[in-house]
N, C-alpha and C positions, 0 to 999 in steps of 0.2 A: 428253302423252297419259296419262292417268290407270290406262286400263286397254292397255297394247300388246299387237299381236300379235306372239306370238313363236315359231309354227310354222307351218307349213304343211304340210299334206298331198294328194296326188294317189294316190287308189285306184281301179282298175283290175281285168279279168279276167285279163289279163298282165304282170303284174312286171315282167319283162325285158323285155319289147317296149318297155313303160312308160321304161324306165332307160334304155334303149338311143336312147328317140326325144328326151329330155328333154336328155341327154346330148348330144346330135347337134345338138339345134337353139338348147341356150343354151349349149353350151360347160362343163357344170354335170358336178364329179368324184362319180359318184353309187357309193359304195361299200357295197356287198351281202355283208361279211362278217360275217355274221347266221346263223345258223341259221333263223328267219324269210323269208332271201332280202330284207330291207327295204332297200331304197335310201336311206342316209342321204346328204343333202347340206347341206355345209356354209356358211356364208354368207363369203365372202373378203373380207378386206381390210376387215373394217369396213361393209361394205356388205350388203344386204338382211336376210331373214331365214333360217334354217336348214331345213329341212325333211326329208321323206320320202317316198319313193314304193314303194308297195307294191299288194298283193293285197287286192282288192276284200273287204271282210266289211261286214255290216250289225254296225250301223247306220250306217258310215262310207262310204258308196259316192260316185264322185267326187270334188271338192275343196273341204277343209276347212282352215279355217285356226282358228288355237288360239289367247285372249287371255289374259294373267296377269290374276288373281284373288287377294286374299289370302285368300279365304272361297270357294267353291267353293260352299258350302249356302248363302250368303246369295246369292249369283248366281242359282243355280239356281232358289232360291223367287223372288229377281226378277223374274228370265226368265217366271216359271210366271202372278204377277200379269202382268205385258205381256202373256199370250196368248200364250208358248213354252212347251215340252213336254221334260221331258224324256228321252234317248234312254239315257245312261250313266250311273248314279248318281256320283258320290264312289267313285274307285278306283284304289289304290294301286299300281303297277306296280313289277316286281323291279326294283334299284335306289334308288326311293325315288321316281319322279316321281307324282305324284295330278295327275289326270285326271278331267274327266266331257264329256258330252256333250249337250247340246240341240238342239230344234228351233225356229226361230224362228217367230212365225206363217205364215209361208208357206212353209216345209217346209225352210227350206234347215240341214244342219246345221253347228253351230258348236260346236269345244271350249275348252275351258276347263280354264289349270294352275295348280294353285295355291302359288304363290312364297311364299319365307317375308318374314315381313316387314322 
């Protein structure tokens, strides 16, 4: 797969409800020592993807899953010819990970990280 996904996100109006149900019903160690309160979960043993669950903010509401990119601007304009839109520009987050966000023609949205080469 040329482009993987390699996050996941689930946002919500309750965090903890969120962590606590996700927790419950896949067995998933969802750890909230964040300032943020973000539910980081890890992917074990080699198997799926990593993710997060947190508190609901636009333009990310519901579930989003996130695909590497080495161009984040040449996706974006992509996306923008196919008839997506987008929601995040190109943005660099403390730490160092860059991040954007679109919408796909039919609203769902989809982010995108951009890995080095």
């Amino acid at each position: 797969m040329k482009h993987p996904v390699v996050w996941f996100e689930v946002n919500g109006d309750d965090a903890k409800k969120l962590h606590g149900f996700y927790g419950e019903l896949f067995g998933w160690k969802v750890a909230v020592d964040n300032p943020m309160d973000y539910g980081m979960v890890e992917a074990e043993k080699g198997r799926g993807i990593p993710g997060g669950i947190g508190k609901k903010d636009a333009p990310s509401p519901g579930v989003t899953f996130y695909v590497s990119t080495p161009s984040i601007d040449d996706s974006l304009a992509r996306a923008k010819k196919l008839g997506g839109s987008t929601l995040m520009p190109r943005t660099q987050l403390p730490g160092g990970t860059i991040l954007a966000l679109f919408a796909d023609p039919q609203g769902n949205t989809i982010g995108l990280v951009e890995e080095a080469a």
